[in-house]
C-alpha positions in Angstrom: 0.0 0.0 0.0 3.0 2.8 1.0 4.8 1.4 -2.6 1.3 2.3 -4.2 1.0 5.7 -2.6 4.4 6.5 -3.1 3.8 5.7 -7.1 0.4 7.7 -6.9 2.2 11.1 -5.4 5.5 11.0 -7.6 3.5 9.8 -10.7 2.8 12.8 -13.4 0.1 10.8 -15.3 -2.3 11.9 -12.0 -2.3 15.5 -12.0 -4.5 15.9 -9.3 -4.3 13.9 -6.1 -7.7 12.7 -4.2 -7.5 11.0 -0.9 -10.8 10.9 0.8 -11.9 12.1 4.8 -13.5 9.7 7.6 -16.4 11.6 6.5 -15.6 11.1 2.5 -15.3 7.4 2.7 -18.5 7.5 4.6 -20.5 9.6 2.3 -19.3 7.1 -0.8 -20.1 4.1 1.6 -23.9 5.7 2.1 -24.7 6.4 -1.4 -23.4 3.0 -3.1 -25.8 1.7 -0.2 -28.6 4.1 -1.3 -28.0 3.0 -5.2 -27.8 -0.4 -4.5 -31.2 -0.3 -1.9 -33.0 2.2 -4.7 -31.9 -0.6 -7.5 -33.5 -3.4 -5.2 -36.4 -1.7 -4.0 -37.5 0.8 -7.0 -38.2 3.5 -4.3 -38.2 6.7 -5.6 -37.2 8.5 -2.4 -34.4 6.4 -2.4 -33.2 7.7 -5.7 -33.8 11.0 -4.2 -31.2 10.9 -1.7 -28.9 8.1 -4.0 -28.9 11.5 -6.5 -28.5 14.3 -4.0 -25.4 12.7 -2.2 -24.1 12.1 -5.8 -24.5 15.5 -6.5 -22.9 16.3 -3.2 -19.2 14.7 -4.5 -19.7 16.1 -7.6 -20.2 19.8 -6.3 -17.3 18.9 -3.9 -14.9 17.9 -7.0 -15.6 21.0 -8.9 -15.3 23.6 -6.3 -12.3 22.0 -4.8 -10.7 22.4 -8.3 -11.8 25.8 -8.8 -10.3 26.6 -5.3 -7.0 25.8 -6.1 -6.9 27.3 -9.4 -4.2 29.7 -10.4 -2.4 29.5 -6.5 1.3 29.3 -6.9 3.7 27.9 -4.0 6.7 29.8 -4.3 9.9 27.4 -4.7 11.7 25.9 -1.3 15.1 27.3 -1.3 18.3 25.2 -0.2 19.0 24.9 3.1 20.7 23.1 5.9 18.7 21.1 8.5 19.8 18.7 11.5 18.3 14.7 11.6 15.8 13.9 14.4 15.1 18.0 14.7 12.1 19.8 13.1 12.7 22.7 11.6 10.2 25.5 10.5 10.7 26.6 6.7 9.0 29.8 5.7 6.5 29.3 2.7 4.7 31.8 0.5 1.5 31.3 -1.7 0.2 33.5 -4.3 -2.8 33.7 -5.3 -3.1 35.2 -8.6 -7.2 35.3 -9.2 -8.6 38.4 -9.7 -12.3 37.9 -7.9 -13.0 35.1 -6.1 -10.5 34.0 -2.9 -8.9 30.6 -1.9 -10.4 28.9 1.3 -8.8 26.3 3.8 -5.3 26.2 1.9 -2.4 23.7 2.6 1.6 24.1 1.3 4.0 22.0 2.0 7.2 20.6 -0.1 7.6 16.6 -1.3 10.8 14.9 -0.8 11.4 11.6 -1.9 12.0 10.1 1.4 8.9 8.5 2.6 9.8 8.8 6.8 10.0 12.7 6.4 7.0 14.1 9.1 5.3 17.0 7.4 3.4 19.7 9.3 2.0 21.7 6.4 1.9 25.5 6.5 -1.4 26.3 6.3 -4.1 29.6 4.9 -7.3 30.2 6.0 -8.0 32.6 3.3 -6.4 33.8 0.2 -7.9 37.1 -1.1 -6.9 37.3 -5.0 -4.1 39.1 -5.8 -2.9 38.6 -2.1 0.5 37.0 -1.2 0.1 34.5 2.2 3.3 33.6 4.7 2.9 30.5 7.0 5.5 28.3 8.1 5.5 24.3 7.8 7.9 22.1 9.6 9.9 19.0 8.6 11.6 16.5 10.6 14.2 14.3 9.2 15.0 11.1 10.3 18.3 10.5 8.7 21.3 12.6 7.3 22.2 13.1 3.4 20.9 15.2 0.4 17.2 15.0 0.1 16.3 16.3 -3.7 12.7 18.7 -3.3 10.2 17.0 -6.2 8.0 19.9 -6.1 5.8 22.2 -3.7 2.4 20.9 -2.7 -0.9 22.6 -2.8 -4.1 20.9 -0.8 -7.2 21.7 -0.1 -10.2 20.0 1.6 -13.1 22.9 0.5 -15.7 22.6 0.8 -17.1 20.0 2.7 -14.0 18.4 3.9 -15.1 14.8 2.1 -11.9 14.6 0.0 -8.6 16.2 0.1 -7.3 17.5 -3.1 -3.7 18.3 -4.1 -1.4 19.5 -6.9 2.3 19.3 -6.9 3.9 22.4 -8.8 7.4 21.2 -10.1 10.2 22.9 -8.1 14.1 22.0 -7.8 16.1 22.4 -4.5 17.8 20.0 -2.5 18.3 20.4 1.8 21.2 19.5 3.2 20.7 17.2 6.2 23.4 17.5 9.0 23.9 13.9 11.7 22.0 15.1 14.8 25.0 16.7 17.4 24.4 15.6 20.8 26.3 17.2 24.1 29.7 15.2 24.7 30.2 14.0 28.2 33.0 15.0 30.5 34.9 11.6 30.4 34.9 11.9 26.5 36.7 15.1 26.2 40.3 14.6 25.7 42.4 17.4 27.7 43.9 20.2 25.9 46.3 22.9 26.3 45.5 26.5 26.0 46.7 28.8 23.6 46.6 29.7 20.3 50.1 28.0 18.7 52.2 25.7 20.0 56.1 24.9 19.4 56.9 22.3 16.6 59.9 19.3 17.0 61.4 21.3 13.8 63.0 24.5 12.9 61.3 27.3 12.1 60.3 30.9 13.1 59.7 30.7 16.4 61.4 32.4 19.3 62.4 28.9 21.4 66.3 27.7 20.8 65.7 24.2 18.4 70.1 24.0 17.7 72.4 25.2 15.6 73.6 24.5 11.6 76.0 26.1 8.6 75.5 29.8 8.1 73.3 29.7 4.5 73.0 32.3 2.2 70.0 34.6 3.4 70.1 33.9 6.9 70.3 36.7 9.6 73.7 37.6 10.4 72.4 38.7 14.3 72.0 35.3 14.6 75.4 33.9 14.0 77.2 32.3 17.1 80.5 34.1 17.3 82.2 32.2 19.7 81.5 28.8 18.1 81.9 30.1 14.6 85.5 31.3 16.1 86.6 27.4 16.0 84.9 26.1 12.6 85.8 27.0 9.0 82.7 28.3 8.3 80.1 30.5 10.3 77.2 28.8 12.6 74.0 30.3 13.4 71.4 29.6 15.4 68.1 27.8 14.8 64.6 28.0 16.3 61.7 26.0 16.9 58.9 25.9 14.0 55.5 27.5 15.4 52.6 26.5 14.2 48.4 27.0 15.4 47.2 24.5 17.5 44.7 21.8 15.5 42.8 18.7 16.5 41.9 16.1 13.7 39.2 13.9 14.2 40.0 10.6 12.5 36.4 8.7 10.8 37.4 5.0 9.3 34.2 5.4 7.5 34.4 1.0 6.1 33.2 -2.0 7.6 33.7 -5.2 6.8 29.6 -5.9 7.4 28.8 -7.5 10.5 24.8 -6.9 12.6 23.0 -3.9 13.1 25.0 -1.8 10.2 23.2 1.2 9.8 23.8 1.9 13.7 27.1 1.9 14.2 27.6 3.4 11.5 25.4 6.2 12.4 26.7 6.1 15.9 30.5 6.9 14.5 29.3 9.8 12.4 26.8 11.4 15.1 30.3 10.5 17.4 32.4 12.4 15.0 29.5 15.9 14.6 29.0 16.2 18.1 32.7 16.2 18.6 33.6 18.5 16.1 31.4 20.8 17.2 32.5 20.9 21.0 36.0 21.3 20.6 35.4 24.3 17.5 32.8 26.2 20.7 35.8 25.7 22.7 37.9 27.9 20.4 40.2 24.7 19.2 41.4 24.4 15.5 39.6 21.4 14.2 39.8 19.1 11.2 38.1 16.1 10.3 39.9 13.2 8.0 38.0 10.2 6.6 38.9 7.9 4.0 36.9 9.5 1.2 38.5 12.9 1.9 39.3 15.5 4.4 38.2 19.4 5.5 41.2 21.0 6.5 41.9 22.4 10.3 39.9 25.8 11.1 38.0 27.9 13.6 34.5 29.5 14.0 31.4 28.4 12.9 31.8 28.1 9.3 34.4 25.5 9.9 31.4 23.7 12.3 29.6 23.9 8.7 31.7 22.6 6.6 32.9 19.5 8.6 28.6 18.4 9.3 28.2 19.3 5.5 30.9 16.2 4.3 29.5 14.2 7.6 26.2 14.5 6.0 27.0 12.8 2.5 29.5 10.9 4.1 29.6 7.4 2.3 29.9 3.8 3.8 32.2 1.7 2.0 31.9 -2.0 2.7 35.3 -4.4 2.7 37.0 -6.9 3.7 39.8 -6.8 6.0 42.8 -6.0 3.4 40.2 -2.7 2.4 39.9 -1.9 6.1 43.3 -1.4 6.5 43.7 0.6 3.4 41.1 2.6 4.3 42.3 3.4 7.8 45.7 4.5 5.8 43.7 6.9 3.9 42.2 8.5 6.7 45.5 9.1 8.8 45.9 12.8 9.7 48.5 14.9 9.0 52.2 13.8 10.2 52.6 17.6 11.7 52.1 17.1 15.7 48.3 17.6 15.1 46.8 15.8 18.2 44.1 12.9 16.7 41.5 11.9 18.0 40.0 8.3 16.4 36.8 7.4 15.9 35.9 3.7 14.8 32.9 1.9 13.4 32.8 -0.8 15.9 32.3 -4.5 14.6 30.3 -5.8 16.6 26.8 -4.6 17.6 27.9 -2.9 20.3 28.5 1.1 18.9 31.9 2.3 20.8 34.5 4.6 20.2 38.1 5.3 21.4 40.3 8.2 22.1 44.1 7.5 21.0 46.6 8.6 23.6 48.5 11.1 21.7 52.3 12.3 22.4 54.0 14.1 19.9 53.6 12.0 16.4 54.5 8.4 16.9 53.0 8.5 20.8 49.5 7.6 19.0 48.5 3.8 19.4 
């Protein structure tokens, strides 16, 4: 029956959707009792009624059609939502009649994704010419791209026997983000304050890292004079590399299958959002790596963004175990004292993560 539905709303050979009320469905149950009693009986009163219920759908049908005539649902934009939240979009409805208004009005816009909850915005009136604003609200259950298949217009005028809808075409997709949860205390790894930290390697910092050859272009303030007394050649001195604190979160998005798939892996990724978006409220540098690419280390909330905007479309490759490991090499972080943080699909039904005890590059198990 949902396969049949589905078919019925997405089809464009039915321009016009019908689904009938508690009180339709009684109304057609009556009179097809009434036809078949006034068949049987020959009882003229019985036609009577048999006719004036008949006439009943039939003055239903046409002013239900006139009362969506010429109403236009202005287009659902793209935008970014959150699974398991409702949102409220803003939708407009014109109606573009010059004399006669639109009663008992319903907008909403058609996804294909058949758990989406759907309050529709709806109008009480529409005077013509007038421009309505109502709000509808949509609840997604699960994260990815969700294509819009049009904007739906619905009406149950009259006398609220059938529902009738139109879908006007309309192209936009929403971006759906894995639900972020708060992170407990025992899950936060420890961090050190301050923006930049000093690097094992030389560089431009201010800290002593050794000495080496004077090179051409080097500052002569910083030439050792009293070692450079007993070698051939001048020695100068060299500093430790500075460089901004960053965190990487580390997503081995493969599994080599196993029970209860679609949870763990869902587990992981909601692991990895609500992460990321802790430690980038807490001022850290974040980056996220996974083995179907990477969002470089950054700050604010447009880094927040962009790191639940590849979580969202984030793929799940299935392997075996020789993939697995590949695909964990893929998604190692950078090999510049970033501090990782690891989070692994579990492999058995049970969803857990790990933090890696991190030193300074190597330290990390």
């Amino acid at each position: 029956m949902g396969r049949l539905r589905n078919f019925f709303w997405r089809s464009s050979f039915f321009p016009r959707k019908l689904s009938f009320t508690r009180e339709g469905k009684i109304l057609v149950l009556v009179s097809l009792g009434l036809g078949f009693a006034a068949i049987n009986t020959g009882n003229n009163l019985l036609y009577m009624v048999f006719g004036l219920s008949l006439a009943l759908i039939i003055i239903s049908g046409i002013l239900s059609e006139a009362n969506l005539r010429r109403l236009e649902c202005l287009p659902l934009t793209s935008t970014r939502m959150a699974a398991g939240r409702t949102h409220r979009v803003v939708l407009s409805v014109v109606c573009g009649r010059r004399r006669f208004a639109a009663f008992s009005i319903e907008a909403w816009p058609l996804f294909d994704e058949p758990d989406l909850k759907v309050e529709p915005a709806r109008f009480l009136e529409l005077r013509p010419g007038e421009t309505g604003v109502a709000a509808c609200a949509l609840t997604f259950p699960d994260r990815g791209e969700f294509k819009l298949r049009g904007m739906v217009l619905s009406t149950a005028f009259p006398f609220s026997f059938f529902v009738k809808s139109i879908v006007r075409p309309a192209e936009a997709s929403v971006l759906v983000h894995p639900a972020v949860h708060p992170v407990a205390a025992e899950e936060i790894t420890p961090t050190v304050g301050g923006d930049d930290e000093h690097r094992p390697a030389p560089g431009r910092g201010f800290e002593f890292f050794g000495v080496r050859e004077f090179r051409e272009g080097d500052n002569p303030r910083h030439v050792l004079h009293r070692k450079s007394a007993s070698r051939l050649s001048p020695v100068v001195r060299e500093f430790e590399e500075l460089g901004s604190r960053s965190l990487g979160l580390v997503l081995v998005n493969a599994v080599d299958g196993g029970a209860d798939l679609a949870g763990r892996v869902e587990a992981a990724v909601v692991r990895a959002a609500s992460l990321a978006v802790h430690y980038i409220e807490t001022g850290e540098r974040v980056g996220l790596f996974t083995a179907s690419g990477h969002v470089s280390p950054g700050t604010g909330p447009a880094q927040a963004e962009r790191i639940l905007d590849h979580l969202a479309t984030i793929p799940v490759l299935l392997t075996d175990g020789a993939g697995l490991r590949e695909a964990s090499r893929r998604a190692m972080g950078p090999d510049d004292g970033t501090r990782l943080i690891r989070i692994r699909i579990p492999t058995d039904q049970i969803a857990t993560t790990f933090h890696a005890p991190f030193t300074k590059r190597g330290g990390r198990q």
